[in-house]
Each structure stands twice: as structure tokens, then as C-alpha cells.
C-alpha positions as CSV (number, residue, x, y, z in Angstrom):
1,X,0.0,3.0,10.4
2,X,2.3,4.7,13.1
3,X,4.8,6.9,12.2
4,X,7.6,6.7,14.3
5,X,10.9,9.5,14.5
6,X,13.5,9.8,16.5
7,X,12.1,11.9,19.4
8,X,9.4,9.2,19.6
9,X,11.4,5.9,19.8
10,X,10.1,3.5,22.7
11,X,10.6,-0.6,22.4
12,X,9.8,-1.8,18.6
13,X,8.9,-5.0,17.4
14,X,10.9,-7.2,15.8
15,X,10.2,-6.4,12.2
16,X,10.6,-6.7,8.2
17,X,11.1,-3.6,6.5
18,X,12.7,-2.0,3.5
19,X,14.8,1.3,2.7
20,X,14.1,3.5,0.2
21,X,12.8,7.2,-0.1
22,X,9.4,5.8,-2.2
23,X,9.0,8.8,-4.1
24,X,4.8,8.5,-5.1
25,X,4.8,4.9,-4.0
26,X,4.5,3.9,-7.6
27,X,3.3,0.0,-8.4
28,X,7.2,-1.2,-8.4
29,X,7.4,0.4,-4.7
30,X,4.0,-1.2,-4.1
31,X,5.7,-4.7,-5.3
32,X,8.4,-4.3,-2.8
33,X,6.3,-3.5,0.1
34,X,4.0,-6.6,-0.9
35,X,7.2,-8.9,-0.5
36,X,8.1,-7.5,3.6
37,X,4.8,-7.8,4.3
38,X,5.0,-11.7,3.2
39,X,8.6,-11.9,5.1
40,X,6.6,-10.0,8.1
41,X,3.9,-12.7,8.1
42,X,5.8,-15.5,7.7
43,X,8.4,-14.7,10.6
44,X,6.3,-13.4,12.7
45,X,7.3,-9.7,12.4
46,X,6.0,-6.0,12.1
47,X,6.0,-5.0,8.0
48,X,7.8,-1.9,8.3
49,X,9.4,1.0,5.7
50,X,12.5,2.6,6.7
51,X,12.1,6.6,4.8
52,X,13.5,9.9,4.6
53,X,11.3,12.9,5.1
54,X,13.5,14.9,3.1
55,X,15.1,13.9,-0.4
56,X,18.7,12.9,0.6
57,X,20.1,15.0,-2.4
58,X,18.7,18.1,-0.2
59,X,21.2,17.4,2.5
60,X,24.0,16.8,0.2
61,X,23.2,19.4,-2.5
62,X,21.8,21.9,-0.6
63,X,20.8,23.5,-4.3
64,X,19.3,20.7,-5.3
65,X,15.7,21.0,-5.8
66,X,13.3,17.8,-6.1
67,X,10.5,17.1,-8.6
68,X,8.8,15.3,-6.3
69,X,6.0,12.8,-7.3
70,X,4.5,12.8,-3.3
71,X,4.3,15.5,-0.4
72,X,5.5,13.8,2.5
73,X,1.4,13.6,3.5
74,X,0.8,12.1,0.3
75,X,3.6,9.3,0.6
76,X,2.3,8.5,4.3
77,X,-1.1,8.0,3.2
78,X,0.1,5.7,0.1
79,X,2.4,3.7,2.4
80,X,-0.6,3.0,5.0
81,X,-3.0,2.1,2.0
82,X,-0.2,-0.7,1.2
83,X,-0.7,-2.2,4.6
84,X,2.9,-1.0,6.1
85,X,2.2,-1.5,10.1
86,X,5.2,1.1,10.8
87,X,6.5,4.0,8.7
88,X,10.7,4.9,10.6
89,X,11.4,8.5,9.1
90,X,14.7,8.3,9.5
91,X,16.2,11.7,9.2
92,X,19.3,12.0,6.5
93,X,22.1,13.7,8.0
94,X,26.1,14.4,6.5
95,X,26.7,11.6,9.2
96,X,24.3,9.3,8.3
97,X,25.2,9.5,5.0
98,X,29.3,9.0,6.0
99,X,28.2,5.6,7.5
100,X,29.4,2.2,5.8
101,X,26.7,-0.1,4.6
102,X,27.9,-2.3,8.2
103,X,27.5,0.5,10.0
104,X,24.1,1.5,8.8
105,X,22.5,-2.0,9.1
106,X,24.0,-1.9,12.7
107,X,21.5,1.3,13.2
108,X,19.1,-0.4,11.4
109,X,19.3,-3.7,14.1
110,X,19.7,-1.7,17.3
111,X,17.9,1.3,17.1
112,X,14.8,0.3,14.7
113,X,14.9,-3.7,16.2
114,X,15.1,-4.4,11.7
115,X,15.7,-8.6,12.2
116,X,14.8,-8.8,8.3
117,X,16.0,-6.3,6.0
118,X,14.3,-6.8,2.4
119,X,16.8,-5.3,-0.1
120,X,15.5,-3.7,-3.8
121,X,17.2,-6.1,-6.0
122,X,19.3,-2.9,-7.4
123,X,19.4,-0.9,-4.4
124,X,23.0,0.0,-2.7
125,X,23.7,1.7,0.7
126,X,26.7,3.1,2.6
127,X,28.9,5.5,2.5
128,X,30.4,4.2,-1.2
129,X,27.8,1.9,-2.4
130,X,30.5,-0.2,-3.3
131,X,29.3,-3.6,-1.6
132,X,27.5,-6.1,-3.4
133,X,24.2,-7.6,-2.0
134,X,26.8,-10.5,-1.0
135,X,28.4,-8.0,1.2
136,X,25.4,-7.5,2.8
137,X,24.4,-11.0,3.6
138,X,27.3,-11.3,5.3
139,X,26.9,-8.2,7.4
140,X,23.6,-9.7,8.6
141,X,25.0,-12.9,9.5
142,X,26.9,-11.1,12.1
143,X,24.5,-8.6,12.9
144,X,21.6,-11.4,12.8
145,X,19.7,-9.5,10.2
146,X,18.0,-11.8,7.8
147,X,19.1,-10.5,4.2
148,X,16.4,-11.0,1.1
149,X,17.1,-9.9,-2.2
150,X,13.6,-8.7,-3.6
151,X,12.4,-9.9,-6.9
152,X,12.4,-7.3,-9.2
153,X,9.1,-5.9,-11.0
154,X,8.1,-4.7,-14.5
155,X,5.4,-3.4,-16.0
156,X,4.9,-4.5,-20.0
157,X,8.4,-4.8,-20.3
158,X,9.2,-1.5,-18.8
159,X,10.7,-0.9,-16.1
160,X,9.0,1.4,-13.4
161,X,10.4,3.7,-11.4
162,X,10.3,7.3,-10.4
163,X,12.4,9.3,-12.6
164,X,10.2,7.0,-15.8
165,X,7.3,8.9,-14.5
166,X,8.6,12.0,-13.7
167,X,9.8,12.0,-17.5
168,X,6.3,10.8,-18.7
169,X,4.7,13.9,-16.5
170,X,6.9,16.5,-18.0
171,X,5.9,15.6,-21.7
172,X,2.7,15.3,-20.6
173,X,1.6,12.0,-20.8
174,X,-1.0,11.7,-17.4
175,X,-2.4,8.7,-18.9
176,X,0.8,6.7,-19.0
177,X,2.1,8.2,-15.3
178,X,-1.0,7.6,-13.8
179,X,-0.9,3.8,-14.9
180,X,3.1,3.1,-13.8
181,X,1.9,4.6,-10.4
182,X,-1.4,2.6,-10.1
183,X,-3.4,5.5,-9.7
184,X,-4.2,9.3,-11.4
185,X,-1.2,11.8,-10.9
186,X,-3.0,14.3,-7.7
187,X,-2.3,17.8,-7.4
188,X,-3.5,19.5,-4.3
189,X,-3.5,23.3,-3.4
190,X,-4.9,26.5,-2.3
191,X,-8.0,28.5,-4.8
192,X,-5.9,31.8,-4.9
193,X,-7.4,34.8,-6.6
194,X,-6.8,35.4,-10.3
195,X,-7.9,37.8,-13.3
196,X,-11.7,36.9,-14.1
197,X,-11.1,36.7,-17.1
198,X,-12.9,32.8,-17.1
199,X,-15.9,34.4,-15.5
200,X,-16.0,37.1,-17.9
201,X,-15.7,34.3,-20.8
202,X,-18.6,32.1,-19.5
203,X,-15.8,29.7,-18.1
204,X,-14.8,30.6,-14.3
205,X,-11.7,29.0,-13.7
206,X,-9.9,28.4,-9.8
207,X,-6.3,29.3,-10.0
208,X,-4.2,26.6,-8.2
209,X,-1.2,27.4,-5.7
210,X,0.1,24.3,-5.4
211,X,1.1,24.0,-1.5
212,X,4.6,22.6,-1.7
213,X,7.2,23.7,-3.2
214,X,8.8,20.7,-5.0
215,X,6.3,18.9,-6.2
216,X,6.2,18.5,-9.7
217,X,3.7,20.1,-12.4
218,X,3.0,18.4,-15.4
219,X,3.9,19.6,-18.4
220,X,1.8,22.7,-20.4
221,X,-1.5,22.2,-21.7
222,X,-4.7,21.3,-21.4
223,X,-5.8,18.5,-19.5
224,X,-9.0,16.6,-18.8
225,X,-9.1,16.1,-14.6
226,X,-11.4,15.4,-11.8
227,X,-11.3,17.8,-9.3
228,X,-12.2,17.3,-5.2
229,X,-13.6,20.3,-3.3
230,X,-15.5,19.9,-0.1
231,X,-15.0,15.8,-0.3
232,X,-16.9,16.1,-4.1
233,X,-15.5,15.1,-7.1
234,X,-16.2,17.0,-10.4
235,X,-14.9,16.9,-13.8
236,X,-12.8,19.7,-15.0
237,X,-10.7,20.7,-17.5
238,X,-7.4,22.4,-15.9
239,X,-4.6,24.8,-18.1
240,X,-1.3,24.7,-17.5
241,X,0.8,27.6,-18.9
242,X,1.1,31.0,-19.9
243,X,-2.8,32.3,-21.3
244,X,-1.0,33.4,-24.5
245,X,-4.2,35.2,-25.7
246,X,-5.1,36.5,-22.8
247,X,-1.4,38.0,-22.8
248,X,-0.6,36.8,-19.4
249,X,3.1,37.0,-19.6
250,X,5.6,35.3,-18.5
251,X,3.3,34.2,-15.7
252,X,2.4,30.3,-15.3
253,X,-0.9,29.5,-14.1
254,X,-2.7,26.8,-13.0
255,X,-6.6,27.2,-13.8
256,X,-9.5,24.9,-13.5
257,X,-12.4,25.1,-14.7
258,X,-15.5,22.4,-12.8
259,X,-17.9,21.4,-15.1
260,X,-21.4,21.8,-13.6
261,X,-20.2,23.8,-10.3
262,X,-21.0,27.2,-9.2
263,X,-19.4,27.5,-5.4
264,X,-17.3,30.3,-4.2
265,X,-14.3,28.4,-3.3
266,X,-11.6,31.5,-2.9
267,X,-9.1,30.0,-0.2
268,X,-10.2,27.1,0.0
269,X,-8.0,23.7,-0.2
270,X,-8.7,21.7,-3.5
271,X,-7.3,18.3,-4.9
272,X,-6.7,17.9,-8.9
273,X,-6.4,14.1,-10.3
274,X,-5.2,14.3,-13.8
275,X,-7.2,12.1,-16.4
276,X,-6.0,12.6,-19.3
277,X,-3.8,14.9,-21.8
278,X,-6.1,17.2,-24.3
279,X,-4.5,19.7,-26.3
280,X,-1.0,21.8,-25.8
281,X,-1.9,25.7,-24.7
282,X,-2.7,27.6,-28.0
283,X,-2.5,31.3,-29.2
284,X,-5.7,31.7,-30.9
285,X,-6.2,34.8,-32.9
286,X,-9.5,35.6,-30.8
287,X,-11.4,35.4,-27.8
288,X,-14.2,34.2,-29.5
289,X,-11.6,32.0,-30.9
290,X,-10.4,30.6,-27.2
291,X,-14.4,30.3,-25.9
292,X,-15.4,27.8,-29.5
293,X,-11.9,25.6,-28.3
294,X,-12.9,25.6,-24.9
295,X,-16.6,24.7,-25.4
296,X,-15.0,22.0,-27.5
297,X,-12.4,20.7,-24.6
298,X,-15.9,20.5,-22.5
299,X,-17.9,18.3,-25.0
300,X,-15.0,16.2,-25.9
301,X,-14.4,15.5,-21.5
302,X,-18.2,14.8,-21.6
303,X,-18.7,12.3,-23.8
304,X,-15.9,10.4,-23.0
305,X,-16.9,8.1,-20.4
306,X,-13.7,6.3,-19.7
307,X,-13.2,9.6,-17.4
308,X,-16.2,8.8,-15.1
């Protein structure tokens, strides 16, 4: 896929593409892209996604901070593995955002070369979103933009979209997140140092810094996850919260313990895929306590093998 700003804008092809900031490229996003890519093939165009690198609510709340389902690297990756030829980051300015829905589509047809411009079938753009997808069709009549409404998709009667799993993530339901998206829920970050405590328990846990700043963290707990370190994946069992029995404080951690691994990976870059939801994080009136729950998180993640 090419990525293409501003500062690197040559002649484009004529394309199909789509608008939208595709927050974790979820399976209705996927849906969408699947329907440029047929108006691509049978026009005779470049599939294409028109995005934002940064949230547009940043620009126009500057305190506004995003739970965000995909880093920026994540979303490119998910857009190329839906077969999107060219990926326009578009950056959202206070000027961009003043345009009228004419004016934008104008951008759109001579800047970007957009000759087909497939519309969510409840998405709105411009300055007031007041125009109706009618509106639009008549823009691109004079503009000679091709205007498609796309169909819209559901899953089980459910709508999908990326505030339903944000919501799922925060009560802690990876199973259900993981299925609206079409794939496990990934954390990645940096192995920081910690308090050995795991290693003095017989469980030595990495604690996760998650490298960007808005992306969101499930909800507290105990979760079953596979974890990728040096290109390997392992089971694991990760801990979201506070260590109430440790006393940790008002500290939130991120720990995982990898089953059958025994690697110094201090610094190191690691990649969490969340399986499924175990148990909330428990005070327990003893380590000993803590060590028979944990050795009964382990069993239970081994023997099921729906995780494998």
C-alpha cells in the first residue's frame, strides 16, 4: 500500500475511495472498503482510503483525548491487509474542517484525482453536516464525482462500530471486541522494569508501558492473552490494575506473565493479543492466597484449547 501526504503528492490515479478516520478497521470498516475496492475494479480505478492521522476531535478540542482502538501503525497495517492500493492522510486542520461538503469533495476531485467517492450509508461531511446524501449526488454531478451510497453492515443484529467496542473493552468483554473487529484486541509496548515481586512468587511477570498515549486499555482484571516477543507467540496470563495484595497503590500496572518462557526481555518491544476475560483483580487475604488463584488462572488457560 502507499501512503501518500501532502508533502508527497505527485500525479494520482483516478481512483475509488472512502472517508473516514477507521478507528481499528473493525469488520463494518472492512465492509466498506470491500465495496471501493469492487467500484475500483469495475471502473477501472485505484481502491483508495481518504484518513486522518490525528482524531479530528484533537484539532477541535484540543482537550479532547481519544480511546483509540489503533496506533496510527496499527490502522496502516489493517488498511493494507484489506487490499487498499492508496492510503491519502489527509491532515485535519480548523480550515479543513470550515469547508462545506462542496467544497471538500472539490479537494477531494483536484487534489486526490477521487472520480468515485463511496459514501458510509450514515456518514455526513462539511462544515454543518447538514446535506443529505442527495446533496451530495448533486455535488458530484458537477464536480464529475461518481456518488455511491454504501450498503450498510451488521453483525447478528448489532450494529458495529467503534465506540460498540470501545464500550465492550471497558467492561471487559475481549471476546466480544475481538469478534466485532475480526481479530484479538493487540496491545503493544515497552517491558519496563517493575517490583519482582512475580519472580519472588514463582510467577515473573513483564510490566507493559504501552507506547502510545491514547490507546485504550481494557478494563481491570485478569485476562487470558497470547503474547509476541522476538516474532514468538506464547500464552500468558496479563493483570490489569492495582495489585491490591501486593498494596501497590494507586498505581495501574500492566503485568504479564508467559507461560513456559524464561528470556530476559527488560526493554524490549512486546505485542499482547487479548483472548479472553478471566476473573476481576481480587484482594486475597494472603500471598499464599494470590499464588493458589494464580496457579489456578494457569491451569484453567491450559486446558482450554479454544486459546491455541
Amino acid at each position: 500500500m502507499k501512503t501518500i501526504t501532502p508533502g508527497t503528492l505527485h500525479s494520482l490515479p483516478p481512483c475509488a475511495a472512502t472517508i473516514g478516520f477507521f478507528d481499528g478497521v473493525h469488520r463494518g470498516h472492512r465492509f466498506l472498503l470491500e465495496q471501493v475496492k469492487e467500484e475500483a475494479a469495475g471502473k477501472g480505478l485505484c481502491p483508495s482510503v481518504i484518513t486522518f492521522p490525528t482524531h479530528p476531535r484533537q484539532v477541535l478540542q484540543p482537550d479532547f483525548h481519544p480511546q483509540l482502538l489503533s496506533t496510527p501503525e496499527e490502522k496502516l497495517h489493517l488498511l493494507e491487509e484489506a487490499g487498499i492500493a492508496n492510503c491519502i492522510l489527509l491532515p485535519f486542520t480548523a480550515e479543513l474542517s470550515r469547508l462545506s461538503a462542496k467544497e471538500f469533495m472539490l479537494l477531494l476531485r483536484t487534489e486526490y484525482n477521487v472520480r468515485t467517492l463511496v459514501i458510509g450509508y450514515d456518514h455526513r461531511f462539511g462544515h454543518n453536516r447538514l446535506e443529505s446524501f442527495e446533496d451530495y449526488v448533486r455535488y458530484g454531478q458537477e464536480l464529475d464525482i461518481d456518488i455511491v451510497q454504501a450498503r450498510a453492515y451488521t453483525q447478528e443484529n448489532a450494529k458495529v462500530s467503534s465506540s460498540a467496542i470501545r464500550e465492550q473493552l471497558s467492561q471487559g468483554e475481549v471476546h466480544t471486541a475481538s469478534r466485532l473487529l475480526g481479530y484479538p484486541y493487540p496491545l503493544e509496548g515497552t517491558v519496563t522494569d517493575g517490583y519482582r515481586v512475580g519472580r519472588k512468587i514463582g510467577f515473573p511477570t513483564a510490566n507493559l508501558r504501552v507506547d502510545h498515549p491514547f490507546k485504550l486499555v481494557p478494563a481491570e482484571g485478569v485476562y487470558a492473552v497470547k503474547v509476541e516477543v522476538e516474532g514468538q507467540q506464547h500464552l500468558g496470563m496479563l493483570n490489569i490494575g492495582h495489585r491490591p495484595t501486593l498494596n501497590n497503590g494507586a498505581d495501574r500496572s500492566i503485568e504479564v506473565h508467559i507461560l513456559d518462557f524464561a528470556g530476559d526481555i527488560y526493554r524490549q518491544n512486546i505485542r499482547i493479543e487479548f483472548l479472553r476475560f478471566l476473573r476481576p483483580e481480587t484482594k486475597f487475604a494472603s500471598i499464599e492466597e494470590l499464588i493458589s488463584q494464580i496457579e489456578k488462572d494457569k491451569e484453567a488457560i491450559l486446558k482450554d484449547s479454544t486459546l491455541r
